[in-house]
N, C-alpha and C positions, 0 to 999 in steps of 0.2 A: 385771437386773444380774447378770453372771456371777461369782461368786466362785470365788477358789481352791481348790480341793481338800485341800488341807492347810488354806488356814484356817477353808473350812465345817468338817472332823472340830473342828477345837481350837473351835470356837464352838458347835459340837453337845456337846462335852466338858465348859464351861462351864457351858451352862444343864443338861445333866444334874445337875452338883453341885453349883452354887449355886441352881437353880430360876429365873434369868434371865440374859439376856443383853443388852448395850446393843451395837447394830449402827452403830457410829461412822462417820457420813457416808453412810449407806445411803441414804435421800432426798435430793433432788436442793430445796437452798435454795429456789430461786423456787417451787418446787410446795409446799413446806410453807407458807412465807410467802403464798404465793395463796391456799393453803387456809385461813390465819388471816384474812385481807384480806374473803372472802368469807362467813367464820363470826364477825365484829366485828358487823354489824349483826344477829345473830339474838341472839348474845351478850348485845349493851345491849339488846332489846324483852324477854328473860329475865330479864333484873336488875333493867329497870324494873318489868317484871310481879309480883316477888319480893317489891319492895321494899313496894310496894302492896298486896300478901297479909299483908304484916307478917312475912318471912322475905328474908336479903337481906344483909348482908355479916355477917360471923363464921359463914357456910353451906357445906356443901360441897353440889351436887347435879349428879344425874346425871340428865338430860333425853331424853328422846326422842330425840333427834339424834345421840346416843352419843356425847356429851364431857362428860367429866366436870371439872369448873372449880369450883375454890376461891374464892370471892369476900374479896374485903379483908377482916380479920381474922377468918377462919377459924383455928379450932383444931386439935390433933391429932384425928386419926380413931381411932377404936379400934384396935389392933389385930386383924383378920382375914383368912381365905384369902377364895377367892371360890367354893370347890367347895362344893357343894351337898350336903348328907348324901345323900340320896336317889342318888346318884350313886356310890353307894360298896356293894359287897357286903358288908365286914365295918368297921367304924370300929375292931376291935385291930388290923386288919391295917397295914402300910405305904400310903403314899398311892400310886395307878399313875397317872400325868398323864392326865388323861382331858381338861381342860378347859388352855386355853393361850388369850392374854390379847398381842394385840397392842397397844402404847400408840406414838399418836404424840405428843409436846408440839409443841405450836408456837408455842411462848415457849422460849428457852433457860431449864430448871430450877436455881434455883438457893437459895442455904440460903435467900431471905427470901420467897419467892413462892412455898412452898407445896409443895416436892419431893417424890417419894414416898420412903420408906422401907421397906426390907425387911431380912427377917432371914434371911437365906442358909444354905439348907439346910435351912428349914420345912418343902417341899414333900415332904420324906421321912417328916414325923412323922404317928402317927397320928391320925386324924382326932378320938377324942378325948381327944386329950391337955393340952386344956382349953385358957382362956383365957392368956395372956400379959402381959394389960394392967398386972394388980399385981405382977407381978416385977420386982425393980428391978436384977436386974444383968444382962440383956441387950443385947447392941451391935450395934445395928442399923447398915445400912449406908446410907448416904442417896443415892440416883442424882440425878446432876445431868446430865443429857442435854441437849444443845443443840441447837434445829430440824434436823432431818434426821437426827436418832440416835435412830429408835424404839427399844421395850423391847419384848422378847419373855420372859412370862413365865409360867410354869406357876401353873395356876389355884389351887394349892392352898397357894402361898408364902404365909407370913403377912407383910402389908403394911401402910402406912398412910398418910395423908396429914398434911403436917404446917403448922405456921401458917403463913398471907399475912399481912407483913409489908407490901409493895406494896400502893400505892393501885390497881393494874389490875387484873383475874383473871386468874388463869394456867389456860387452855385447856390438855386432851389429847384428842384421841382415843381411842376405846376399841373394837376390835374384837375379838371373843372368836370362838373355835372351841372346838366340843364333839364331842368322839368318844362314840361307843356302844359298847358290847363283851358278849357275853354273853345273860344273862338275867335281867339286873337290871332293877330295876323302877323306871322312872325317870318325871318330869315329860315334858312336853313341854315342849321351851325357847323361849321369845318369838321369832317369825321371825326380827323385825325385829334383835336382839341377837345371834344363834348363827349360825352356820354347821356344817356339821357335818364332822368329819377327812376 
């Protein structure tokens, strides 16, 4: 899909300062929608497996398959980034995007099913500039994206997942890219999860 040049800079522009951006209508409805159609029956053999483990609605979990889905009453998530200390030459320093974090939903997100929330312009703090969760006057921004509006967002935003409300789960996708740089001393990243810049 070819975008404009002027509105790629002002979308490059955005996710520099806020640490995300939501790409309104960039997927094409029947292919997210297929993609959900196709990902319902691995979804329910998960949730039955879950439930029978003795974990299973009020859970969030991230599977194998790289969708991360809230199940019926799910609580808030902690707040956190998803970059990796190890991934960082100094933690005073500023954060440098190293990690970016494609999300598709395929449910339209919305306040009672589970949305994410972020807090815009984390992505620039330093890595340890501690937890977030006991502050209480923070305002976070809550994205409510609708099939076909991925989120594109730098790995090191502070985010979170918030309650299901709905009796369904609310499915996303989750594809991460990781850049290398330097001679830092890093993990190796799970194939199957990383790609690399």
């Amino acid at each position: 899909m070819a975008i404009d040049p002027k509105q790629k800079r002002l979308l490059i522009r955005e996710f520099e300062l806020n640490g995300f951006v939501v790409l309104r209508g960039f997927l094409p409805l029947d292919l997210v929608e297929g993609m959900h159609e196709q990902l319902a029956p691995l979804l329910k053999t998960k949730y039955q497996n879950a439930v029978a483990d003795g974990w299973g609605e009020g859970q969030w979990k991230r599977g194998w398959t790289n969708v991360e889905t809230c199940w019926r009453g799910s609580q808030y998530m902690g707040w956190h980034s998803d970059q990796a200390p190890q991934h960082m030459e100094n933690p005073d320093h500023y954060n440098e995007t190293i990690r970016v974090t494609f999300n598709i939903p395929l449910l339209d997100f919305t306040a009672r099913n589970g949305a994410m929330e972020v807090l815009p312009a984390t992505h620039r703090t330093p890595r340890n500039c501690g937890a977030v969760d006991d502050l209480t006057n923070i305002y976070p921004h809550q994205l409510r994206p609708d099939r076909g509006d991925p989120v594109l967002r730098d790995g090191n935003m502070f985010h979170r997942g918030t309650p299901n409300l709905d009796s369904a789960p609310r499915p996303m996708l989750d594809q991460t890219y990781l850049g290398y740089r330097g001679n830092v001393t890093r993990d190796r990243p799970d194939s199957r999860r990383h790609r690399r810049l």
